[in-house]
C-alpha positions in Angstrom: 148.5 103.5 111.8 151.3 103.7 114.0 151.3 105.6 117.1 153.9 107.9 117.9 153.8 108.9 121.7 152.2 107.3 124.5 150.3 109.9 124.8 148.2 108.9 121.4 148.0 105.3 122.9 146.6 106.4 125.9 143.8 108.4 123.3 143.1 105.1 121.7 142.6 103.0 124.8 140.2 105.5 126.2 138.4 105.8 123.2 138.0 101.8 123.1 136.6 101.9 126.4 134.2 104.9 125.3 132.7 102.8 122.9 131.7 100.5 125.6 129.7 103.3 127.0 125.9 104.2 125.7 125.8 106.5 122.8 129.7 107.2 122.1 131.5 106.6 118.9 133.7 103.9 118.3 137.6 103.8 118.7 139.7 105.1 115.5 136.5 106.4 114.2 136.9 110.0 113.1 134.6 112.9 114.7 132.4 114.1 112.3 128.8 112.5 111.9 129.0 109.0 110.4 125.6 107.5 108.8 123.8 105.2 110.1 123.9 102.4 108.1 122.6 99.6 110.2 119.8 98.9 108.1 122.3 97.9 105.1 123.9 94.8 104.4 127.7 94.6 104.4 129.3 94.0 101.2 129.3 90.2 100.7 132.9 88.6 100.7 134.6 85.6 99.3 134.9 82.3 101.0 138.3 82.7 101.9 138.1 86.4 103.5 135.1 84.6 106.1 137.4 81.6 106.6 140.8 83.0 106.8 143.3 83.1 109.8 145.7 86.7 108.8 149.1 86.9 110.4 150.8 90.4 110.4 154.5 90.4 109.6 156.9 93.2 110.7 159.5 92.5 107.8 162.3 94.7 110.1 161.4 92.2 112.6 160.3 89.3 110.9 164.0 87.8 110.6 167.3 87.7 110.7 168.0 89.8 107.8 165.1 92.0 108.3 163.9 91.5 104.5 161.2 90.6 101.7 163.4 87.3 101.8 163.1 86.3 105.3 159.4 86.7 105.4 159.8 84.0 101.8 162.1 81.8 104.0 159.6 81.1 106.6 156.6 80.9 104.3 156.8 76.4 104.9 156.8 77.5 108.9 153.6 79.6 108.2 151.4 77.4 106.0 152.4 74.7 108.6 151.0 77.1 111.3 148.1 77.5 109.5 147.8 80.9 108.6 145.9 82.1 105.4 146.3 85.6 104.6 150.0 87.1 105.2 149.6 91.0 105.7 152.7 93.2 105.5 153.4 96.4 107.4 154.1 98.7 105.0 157.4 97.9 102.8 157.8 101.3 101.5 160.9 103.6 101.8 160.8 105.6 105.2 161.4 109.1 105.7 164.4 110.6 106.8 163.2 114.6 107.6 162.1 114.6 111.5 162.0 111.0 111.5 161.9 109.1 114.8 164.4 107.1 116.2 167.5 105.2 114.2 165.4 103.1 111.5 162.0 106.0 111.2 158.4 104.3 111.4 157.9 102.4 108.4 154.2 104.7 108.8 156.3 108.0 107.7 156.2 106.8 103.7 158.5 108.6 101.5 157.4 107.1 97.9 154.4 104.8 97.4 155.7 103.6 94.5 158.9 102.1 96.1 160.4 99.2 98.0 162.0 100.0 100.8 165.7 99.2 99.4 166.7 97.4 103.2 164.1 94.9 102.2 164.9 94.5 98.8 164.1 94.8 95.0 160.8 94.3 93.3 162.0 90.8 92.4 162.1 89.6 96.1 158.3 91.0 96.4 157.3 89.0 93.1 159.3 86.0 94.8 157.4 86.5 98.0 154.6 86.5 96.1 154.5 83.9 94.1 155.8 81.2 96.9 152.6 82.5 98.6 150.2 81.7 96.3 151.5 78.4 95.7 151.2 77.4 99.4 147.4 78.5 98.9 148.0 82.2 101.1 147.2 85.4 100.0 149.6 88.4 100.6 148.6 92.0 101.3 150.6 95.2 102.2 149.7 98.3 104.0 148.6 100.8 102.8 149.3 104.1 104.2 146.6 106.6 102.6 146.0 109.2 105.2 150.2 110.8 105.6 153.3 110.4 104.2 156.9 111.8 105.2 157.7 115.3 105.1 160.6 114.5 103.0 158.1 112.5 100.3 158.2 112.6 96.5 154.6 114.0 96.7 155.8 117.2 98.3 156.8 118.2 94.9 152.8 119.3 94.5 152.4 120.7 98.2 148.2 121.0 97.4 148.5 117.2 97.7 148.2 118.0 101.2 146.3 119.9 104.2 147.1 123.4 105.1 146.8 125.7 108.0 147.3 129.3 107.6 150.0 128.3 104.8 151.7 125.8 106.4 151.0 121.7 105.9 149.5 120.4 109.1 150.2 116.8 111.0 147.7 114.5 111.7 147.9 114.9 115.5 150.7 117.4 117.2 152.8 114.1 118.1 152.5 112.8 114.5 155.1 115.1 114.0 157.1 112.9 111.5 153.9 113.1 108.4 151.8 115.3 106.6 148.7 115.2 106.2 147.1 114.0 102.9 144.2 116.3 101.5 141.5 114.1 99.7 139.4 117.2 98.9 141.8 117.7 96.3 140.7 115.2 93.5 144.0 114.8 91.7 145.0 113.5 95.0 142.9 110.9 94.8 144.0 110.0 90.8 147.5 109.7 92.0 146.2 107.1 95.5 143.6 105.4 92.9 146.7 104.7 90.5 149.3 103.5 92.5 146.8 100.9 94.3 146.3 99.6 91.1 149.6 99.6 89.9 150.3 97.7 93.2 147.5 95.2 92.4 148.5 95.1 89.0 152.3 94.9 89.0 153.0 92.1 91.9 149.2 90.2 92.0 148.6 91.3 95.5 145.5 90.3 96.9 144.5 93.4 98.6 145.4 95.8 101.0 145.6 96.9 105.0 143.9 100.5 104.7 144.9 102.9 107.5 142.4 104.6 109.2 140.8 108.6 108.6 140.8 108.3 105.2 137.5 109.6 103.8 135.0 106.3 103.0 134.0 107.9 99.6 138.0 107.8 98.4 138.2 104.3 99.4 134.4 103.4 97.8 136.6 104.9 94.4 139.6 102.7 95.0 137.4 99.7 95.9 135.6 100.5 92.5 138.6 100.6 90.5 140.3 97.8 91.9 138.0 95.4 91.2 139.1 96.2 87.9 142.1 95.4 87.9 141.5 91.9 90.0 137.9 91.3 91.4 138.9 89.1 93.8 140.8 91.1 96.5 140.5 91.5 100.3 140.4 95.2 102.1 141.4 95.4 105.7 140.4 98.7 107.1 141.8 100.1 110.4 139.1 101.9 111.4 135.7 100.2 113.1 133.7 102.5 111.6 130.5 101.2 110.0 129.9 102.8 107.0 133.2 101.5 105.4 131.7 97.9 105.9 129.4 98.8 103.2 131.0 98.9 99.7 134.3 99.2 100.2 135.9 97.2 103.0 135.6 93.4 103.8 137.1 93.4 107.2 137.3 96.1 109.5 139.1 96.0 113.2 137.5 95.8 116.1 138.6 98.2 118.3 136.0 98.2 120.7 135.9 94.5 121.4 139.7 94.5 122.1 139.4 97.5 124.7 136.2 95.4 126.7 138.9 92.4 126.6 141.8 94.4 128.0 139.1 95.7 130.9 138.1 92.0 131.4 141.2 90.7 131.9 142.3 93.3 134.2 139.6 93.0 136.2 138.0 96.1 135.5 134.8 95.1 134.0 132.8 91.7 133.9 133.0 89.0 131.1 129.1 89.8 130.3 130.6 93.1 128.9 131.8 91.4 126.2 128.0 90.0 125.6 127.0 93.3 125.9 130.0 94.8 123.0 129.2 93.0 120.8 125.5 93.4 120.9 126.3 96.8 120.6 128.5 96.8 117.3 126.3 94.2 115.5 122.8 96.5 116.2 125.3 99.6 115.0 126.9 98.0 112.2 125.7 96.6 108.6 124.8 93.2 108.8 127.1 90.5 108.1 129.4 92.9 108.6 133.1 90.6 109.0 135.4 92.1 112.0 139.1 91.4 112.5 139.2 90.0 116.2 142.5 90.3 117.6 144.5 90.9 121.1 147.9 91.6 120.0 148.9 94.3 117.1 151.8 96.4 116.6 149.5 99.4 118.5 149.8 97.0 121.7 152.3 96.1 124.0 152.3 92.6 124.0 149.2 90.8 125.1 151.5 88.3 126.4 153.1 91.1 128.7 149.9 93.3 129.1 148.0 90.3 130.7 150.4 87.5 131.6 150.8 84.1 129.6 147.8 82.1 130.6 145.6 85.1 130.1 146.9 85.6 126.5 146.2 82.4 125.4 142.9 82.7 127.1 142.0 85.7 125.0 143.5 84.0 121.7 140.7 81.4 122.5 138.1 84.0 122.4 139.7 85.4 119.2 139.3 82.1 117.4 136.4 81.0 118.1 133.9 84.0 117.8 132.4 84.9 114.4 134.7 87.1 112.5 138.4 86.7 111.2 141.2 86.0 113.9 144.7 88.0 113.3 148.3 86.5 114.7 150.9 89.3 115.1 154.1 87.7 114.5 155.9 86.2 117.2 152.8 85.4 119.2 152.7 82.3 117.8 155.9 81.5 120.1 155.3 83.9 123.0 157.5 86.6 122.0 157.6 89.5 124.4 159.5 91.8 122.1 157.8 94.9 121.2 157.4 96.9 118.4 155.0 99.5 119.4 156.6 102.7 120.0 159.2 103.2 120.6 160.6 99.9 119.2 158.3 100.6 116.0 161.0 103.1 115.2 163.9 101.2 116.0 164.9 97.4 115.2 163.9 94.5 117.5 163.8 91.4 115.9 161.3 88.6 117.2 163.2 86.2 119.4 162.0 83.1 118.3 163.7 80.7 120.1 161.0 81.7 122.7 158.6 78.9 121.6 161.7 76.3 122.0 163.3 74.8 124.9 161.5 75.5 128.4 160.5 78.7 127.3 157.1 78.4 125.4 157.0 75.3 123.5 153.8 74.7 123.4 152.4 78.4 122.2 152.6 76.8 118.5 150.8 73.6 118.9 148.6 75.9 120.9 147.7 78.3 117.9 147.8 74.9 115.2 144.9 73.5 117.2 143.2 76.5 117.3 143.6 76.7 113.6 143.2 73.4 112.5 140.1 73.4 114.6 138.8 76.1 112.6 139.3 74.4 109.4 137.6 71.5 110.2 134.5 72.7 112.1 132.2 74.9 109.3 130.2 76.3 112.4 133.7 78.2 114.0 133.8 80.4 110.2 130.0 80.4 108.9 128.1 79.8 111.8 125.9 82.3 113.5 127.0 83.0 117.6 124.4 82.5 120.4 125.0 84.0 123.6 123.9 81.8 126.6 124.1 82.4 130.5 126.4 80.9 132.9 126.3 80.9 136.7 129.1 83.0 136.8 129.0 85.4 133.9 131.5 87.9 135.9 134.4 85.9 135.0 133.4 83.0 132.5 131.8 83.5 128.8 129.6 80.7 127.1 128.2 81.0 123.6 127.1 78.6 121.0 128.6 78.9 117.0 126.0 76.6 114.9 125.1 76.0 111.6 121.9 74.0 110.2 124.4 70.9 110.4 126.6 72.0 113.6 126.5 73.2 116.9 129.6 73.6 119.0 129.6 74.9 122.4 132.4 77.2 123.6 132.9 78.1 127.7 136.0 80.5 128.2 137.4 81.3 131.9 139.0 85.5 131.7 139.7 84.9 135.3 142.9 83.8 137.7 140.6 81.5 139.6 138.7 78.1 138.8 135.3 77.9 137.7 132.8 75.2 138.2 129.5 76.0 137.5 126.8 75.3 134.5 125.7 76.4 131.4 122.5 77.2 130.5 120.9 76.7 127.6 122.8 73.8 126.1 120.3 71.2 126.2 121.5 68.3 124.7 124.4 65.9 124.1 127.7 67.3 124.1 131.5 66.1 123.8 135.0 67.6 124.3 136.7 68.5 121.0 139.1 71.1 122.5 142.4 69.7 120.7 144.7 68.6 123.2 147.9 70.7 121.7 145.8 73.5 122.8 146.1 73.4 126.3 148.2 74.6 128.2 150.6 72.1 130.6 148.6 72.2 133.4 147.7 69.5 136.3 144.7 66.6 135.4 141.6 67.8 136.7 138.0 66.9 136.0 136.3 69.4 133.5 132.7 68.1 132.8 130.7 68.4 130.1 127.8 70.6 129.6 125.5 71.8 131.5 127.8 71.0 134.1 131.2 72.9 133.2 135.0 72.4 135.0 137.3 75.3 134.0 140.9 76.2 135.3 142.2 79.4 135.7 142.3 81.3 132.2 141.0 77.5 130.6 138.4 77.1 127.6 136.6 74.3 126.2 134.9 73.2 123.1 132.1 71.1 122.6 129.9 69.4 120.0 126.5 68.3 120.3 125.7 64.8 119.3 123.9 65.0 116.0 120.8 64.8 116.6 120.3 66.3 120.2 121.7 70.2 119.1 120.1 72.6 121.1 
């Protein structure tokens, strides 16, 4: 989804923050009644959906030439990062009738069935593609069910979409470059159904990013019939809403752990109401459900700018090492402050990525790589189930174990500007520092302890294992 007005961003962030509140709905969810599913199991995914790091890719953006090509030039940069699954914004041709801005939002879709001809021609999609899959990454693209331009091919059969006293209707009043699809209408959903699978079919993608308010029985279809077409694909859905979690999504966002994060880090609300989040959306939501943790997306300002460098990193640390599936957005990876929320969403600004170089940011890469690497190598940081435990000081600092029958590794996090010193509780046992070194920040040589007894800097993190043999 993009969002069009601050106004619709300021809708989003206080819904995020409702969901943090007894008895409200999540963020992106849609208003009417959703079913309670938390009795069910999530559908179970593949292997590589549970283990995989996804990086979003704004081709406009992405590179110089703002192409299918530049995104295939970098792909040796990306498998070196670490990244698994490559996720497009949506490469379709953009709308020109009320679009926004110079360029349009690449969210106001003018033909499914196209390439947006500024990024190129099928061929440099297949060539994308391919180099992908022989570096061992998947590709997906967005997939923009729930509008289109007013100016799309579809308007050609006008009950393709919803009406209001005989006029098509928007989304939201400051969505006022789409329509809104109608998936009452079931040739509607023939024509979505078939152009996934063409998708699928035509260029081997692996899946799709699903935008959100789309109805969950339409995308229980297109799950269906997908599968037919190559059982082995990923589904990213926008929305944290729970009942998508059980046929036809593997991943879902999580809204309403990012908007406890952004409270956190602002100092508006303690680090325990992270705990207390994600109790929350694992007793609402099917189990082994798989959620997309993030802290930057192109919804978002910048986490580097909404909460300072150190904190960013600090809240990358968090993303990587709960349970779920981490997400880079491009550029982060280097520090970029560039935006492409709106209004830049509608315009160019390409990532300046000279920012990890230099004395800028050099060491925001080998920051992520450890992260990443760490991941690969430790089965407890991708399969393992998270424990909670208690700290001394669980305003600012979050502790929490990630173990397996065969691994326990202990994770302490500091979402505050000030030091912590204090202990852990709960780890009994033997414990040793396997934070990697490139992740850390340059910061001065000070003591940090091992647990129960726990030495943090300002924004710092550390990860432990427990000696085999004396896991808690």
């Amino acid at each position: 989804m993009r969002l069009n007005a601050r106004p619709t961003v300021a809708w989003r962030l206080c819904a995020v923050a409702l969901f943090a509140l007894p008895s409200l709905g999540a963020a992106a969810r849609p208003p009417a009644s959703i079913p309670d599913v938390s009795h069910e199991a999530a559908r179970p995914s593949a292997a590589w959906i549970r283990d995989a790091v996804i990086y979003e890719i704004f081709p406009r953006d992405f590179s110089p030439g703002g192409n299918l090509a530049g995104v295939t030039a970098q792909l040796d940069r990306l498998q070196q990062l670490g990244v698994t699954i490559l996720w497009l914004m949506p490469i379709h041709p953009v709308g020109e009738l009320h679009r926004k801005g110079p360029f349009g939002s690449p969210y106001a879709v003018r033909d499914y069935a196209a390439i947006n001809p500024q990024y190129g021609m099928p061929a440099d999609l297949h060539a994308l593609v391919r180099a992908a899959h022989r570096r061992g990454m998947k590709l997906i693209i967005d997939m923009v069910a729930n509008h289109t331009s007013w100016d799309s091919v579809m308007m050609r059969d006008p009950d393709f979409y919803k009406h209001e006293n005989g006029r098509i209707l928007s989304p939201e009043p400051d969505w006022d470059d789409v329509a809104q699809l109608d998936y009452d209408n079931p040739r509607l959903r023939q024509y979505m159904i078939a152009m996934l699978s063409r998708w699928v079919r035509d260029f081997d993608l692996d899946g799709f990013r699903c935008d959100a308010y789309v109805p969950t029985s339409f995308w229980e279809e297109a799950r269906a019939a997908l599968e037919q077409v190559k059982p082995d694909i990923i589904m990213l859905a926008e929305a944290d809403q729970a009942d998508l979690m059980v046929y036809a999504f593997d991943v879902d966002y999580d809204w309403a752990l990012h908007g406890t994060l952004e409270q956190v880090i602002h100092g508006t609300a303690p680090a325990s109401e992270l705990t207390t989040t994600w109790r929350r959306e694992s007793a609402h939501f099917p189990r082994g459900a798989l959620h997309m943790r993030f802290s930057d997306n192109h919804d978002q300002r910048r986490a580097i700018t909404r909460f300072g460098e150190r904190a960013a990193l600090a809240a990358s640390a968090l993303m990587f090492t709960l349970d779920g599936v981490p997400m880079l957005y491009n550029g982060m990876e280097v520090g970029d402050v560039s935006e492409s929320t709106d209004p830049a969403l509608f315009e160019r600004v390409p990532i300046y990525w000279e920012s990890g170089s230099g004395h800028l940011r050099p060491w925001f890469t080998p920051f992520y790589q450890g992260l990443i690497a760490l991941r690969r190598t430790h089965a407890a940081l991708t399969a393992g189930e998270l424990v909670w435990l208690h700290n001394s000081d669980e305003a600012r600092v979050l502790t929490f174990l990630r173990r397996t029958s065969n691994e326990t590794l202990l994770v302490a996090i500091n979402l505050s500007s000030e030091p912590f010193s204090g202990e852990v509780r709960g780890a009994e046992g033997e414990f040793h520092d396997i934070t990697p070194a490139a992740a850390q920040p340059p910061t001065p040589a000070r003591a940090r302890g091992v647990p129960p007894a726990v030495s943090l800097e300002a924004w710092g993190f550390r990860i432990y294992r427990a000696t085999p043999g004396a896991a808690p």
